[in-house]
C-alpha positions as CSV (number, residue, x, y, z in Angstrom):
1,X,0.0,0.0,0.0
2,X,2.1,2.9,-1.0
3,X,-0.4,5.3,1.1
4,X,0.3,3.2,4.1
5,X,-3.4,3.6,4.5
6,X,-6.3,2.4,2.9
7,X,-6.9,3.9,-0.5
8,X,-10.0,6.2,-0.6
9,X,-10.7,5.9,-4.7
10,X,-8.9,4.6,-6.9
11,X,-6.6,7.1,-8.9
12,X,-4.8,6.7,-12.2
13,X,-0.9,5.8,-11.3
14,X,2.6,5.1,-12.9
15,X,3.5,2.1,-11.3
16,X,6.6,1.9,-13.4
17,X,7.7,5.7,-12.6
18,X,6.6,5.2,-8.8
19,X,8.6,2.1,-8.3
20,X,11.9,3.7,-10.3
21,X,11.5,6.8,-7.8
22,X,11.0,5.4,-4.9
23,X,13.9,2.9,-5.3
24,X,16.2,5.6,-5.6
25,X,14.8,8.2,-2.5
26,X,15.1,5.1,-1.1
27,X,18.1,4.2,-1.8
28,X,19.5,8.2,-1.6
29,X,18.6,8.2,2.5
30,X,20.4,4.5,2.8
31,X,23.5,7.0,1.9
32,X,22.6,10.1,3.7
33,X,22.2,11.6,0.8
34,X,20.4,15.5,0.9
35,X,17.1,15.0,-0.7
36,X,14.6,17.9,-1.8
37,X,11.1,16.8,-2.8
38,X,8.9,18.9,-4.5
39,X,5.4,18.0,-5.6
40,X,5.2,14.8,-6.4
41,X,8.7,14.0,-5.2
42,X,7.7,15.2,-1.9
43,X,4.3,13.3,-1.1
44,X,7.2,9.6,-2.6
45,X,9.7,11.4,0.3
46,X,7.3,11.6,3.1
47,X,5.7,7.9,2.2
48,X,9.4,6.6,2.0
49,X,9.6,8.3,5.4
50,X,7.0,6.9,7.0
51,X,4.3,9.2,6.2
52,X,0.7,9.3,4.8
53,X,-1.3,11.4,2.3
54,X,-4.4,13.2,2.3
55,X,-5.6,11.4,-0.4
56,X,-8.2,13.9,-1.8
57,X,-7.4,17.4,-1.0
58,X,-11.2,18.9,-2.3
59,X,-13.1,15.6,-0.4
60,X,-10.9,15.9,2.9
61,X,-9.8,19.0,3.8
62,X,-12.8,21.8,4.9
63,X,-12.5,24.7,2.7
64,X,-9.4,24.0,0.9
65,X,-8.9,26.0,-2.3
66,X,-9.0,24.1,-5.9
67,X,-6.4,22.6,-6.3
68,X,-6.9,21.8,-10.3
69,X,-7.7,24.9,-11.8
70,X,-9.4,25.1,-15.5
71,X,-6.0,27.4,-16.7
72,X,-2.8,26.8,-17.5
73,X,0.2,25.4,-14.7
74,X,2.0,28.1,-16.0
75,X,-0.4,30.6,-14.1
76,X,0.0,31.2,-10.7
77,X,-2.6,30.1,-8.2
78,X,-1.8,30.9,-4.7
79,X,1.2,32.2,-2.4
80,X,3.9,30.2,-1.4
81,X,6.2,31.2,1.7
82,X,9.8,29.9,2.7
83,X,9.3,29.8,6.8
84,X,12.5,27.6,7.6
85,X,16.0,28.1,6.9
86,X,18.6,25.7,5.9
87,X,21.8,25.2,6.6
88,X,22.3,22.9,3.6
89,X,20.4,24.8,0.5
90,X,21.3,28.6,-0.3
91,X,18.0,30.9,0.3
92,X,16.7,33.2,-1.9
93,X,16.6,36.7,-1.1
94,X,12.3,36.8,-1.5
95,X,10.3,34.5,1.1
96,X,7.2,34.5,-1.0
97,X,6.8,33.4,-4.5
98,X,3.8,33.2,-6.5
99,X,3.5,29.1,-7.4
100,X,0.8,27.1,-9.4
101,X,-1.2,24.5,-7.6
102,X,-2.2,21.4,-10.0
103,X,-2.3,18.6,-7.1
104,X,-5.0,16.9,-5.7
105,X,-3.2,14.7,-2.7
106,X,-0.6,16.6,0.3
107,X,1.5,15.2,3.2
108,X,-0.3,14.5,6.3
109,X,2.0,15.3,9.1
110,X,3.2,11.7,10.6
111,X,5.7,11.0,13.6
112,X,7.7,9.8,11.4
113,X,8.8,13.5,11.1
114,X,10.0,13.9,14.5
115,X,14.0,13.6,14.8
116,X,13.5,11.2,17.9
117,X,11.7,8.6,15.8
118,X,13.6,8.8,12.1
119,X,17.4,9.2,11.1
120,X,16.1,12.0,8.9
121,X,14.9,14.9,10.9
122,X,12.8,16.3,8.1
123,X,11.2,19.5,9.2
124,X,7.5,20.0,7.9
125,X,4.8,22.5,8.0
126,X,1.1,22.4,7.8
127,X,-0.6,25.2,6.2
128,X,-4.0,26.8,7.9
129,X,-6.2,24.0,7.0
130,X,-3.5,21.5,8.0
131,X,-2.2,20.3,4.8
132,X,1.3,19.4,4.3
133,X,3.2,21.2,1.6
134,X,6.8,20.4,1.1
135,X,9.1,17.9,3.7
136,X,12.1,19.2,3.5
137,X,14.7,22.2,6.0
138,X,12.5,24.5,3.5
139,X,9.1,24.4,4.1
140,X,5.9,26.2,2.4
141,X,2.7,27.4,3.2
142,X,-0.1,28.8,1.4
143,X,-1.7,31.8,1.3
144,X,-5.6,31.1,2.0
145,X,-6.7,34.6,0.8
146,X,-6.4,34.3,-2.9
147,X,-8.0,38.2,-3.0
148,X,-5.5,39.8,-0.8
149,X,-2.7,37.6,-2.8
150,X,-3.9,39.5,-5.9
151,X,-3.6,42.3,-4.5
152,X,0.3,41.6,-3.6
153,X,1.1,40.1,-7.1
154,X,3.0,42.9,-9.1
155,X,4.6,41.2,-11.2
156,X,3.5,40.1,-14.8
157,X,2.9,36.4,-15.4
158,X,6.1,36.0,-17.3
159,X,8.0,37.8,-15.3
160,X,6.5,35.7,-12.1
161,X,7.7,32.6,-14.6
162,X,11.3,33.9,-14.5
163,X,11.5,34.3,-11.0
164,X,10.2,30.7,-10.4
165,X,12.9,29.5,-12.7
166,X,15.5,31.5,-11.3
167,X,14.9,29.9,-7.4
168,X,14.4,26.6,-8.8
169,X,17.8,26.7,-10.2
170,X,19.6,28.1,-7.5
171,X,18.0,25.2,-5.0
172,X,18.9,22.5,-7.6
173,X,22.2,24.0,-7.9
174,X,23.1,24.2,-4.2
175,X,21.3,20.7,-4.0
176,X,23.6,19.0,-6.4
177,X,27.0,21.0,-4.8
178,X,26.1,19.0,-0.9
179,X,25.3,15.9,-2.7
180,X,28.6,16.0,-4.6
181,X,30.1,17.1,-1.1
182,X,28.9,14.3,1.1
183,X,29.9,11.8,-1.9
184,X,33.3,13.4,-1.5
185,X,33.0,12.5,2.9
186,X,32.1,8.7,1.5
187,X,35.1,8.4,-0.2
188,X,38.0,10.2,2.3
189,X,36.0,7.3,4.6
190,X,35.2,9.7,6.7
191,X,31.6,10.1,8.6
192,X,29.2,12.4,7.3
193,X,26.9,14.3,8.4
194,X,23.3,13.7,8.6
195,X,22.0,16.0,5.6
196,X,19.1,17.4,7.3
């Protein structure tokens, strides 16, 4: 049961892609390797972890937003805020960033969070209705006023599009420099450690 739960309804999946992915988180946090999970990649983290999902955002969580809007992912939907540090990944300047939202599921906090019961002491936030957006030292939460967040946005789409890209690629970059650093610890046989 990859929800480690009983499944609500069944929903269309990639068993193939699933499988793949979750060998290698898997196989990352058998080597201490940092890992980042976003989206999708974050809801395979937190299951690997322990975790559960809330299986159907719109059906189980009271006034939630939609999730899977009519336009395009390339629009933003709702506010997203950086509320935790890391001492592993570079942060941007900005602490809010306009995101999409095309996802139907989220992580449903789970002990298996808490440094005292795994070797990864993920940190994890829940957003006002108490839904789980990204495991990870950088956490998110969304904004749950989407007329005051209109009011905020400045920017133009594209220019919302740029600054997206631009984070993204600094976190991937800094992501990839401590993974190449802790594969460098492994092989002076020294003790690394813990990426989180």
């Amino acid at each position: 049961m990859l929800y480690h739960q009983t499944e609500h309804k069944p929903y269309v999946m990639k068993p193939v892609r699933t499988d793949f992915e979750r060998a290698l988180i898997e196989k990352a946090l058998s080597r201490r390797m940092p890992i980042l999970g976003v989206c999708n990649g974050m809801q395979l983290l937190a299951i690997c972890l322990g975790g559960q999902l809330v299986q159907d955002i719109p059906t189980e969580v009271e006034g939630a937003f939609k999730h899977r809007p009519e336009h395009s992912a390339t629009i933003a939907q709702h506010q997203t805020e950086i509320i935790a540090r890391s001492r592993h990944l570079v942060c941007p300047e900005e602490t809010k960033y306009a995101v999409n939202s095309v996802h139907h599921q989220a992580v449903l906090p789970a002990e298996a969070y808490k440094p005292q019961r795994s070797k990864t002491s993920a940190r994890w936030s829940r957003g006002p209705r108490g839904v789980l957006f990204l495991v990870a030292r950088i956490v998110a939460k969304y904004d749950p006023h989407p007329a005051a967040f209109k009011q905020r946005l400045q920017a133009s789409e594209k220019e919302q599009m740029v600054i997206r890209i631009a984070l993204a690629r600094k976190l991937l970059v800094t992501l990839n420099a401590k993974a190449r650093d802790a594969q460098r610890v492994r092989k002076c046989n020294l003790t690394p450690q813990s990426p989180f």
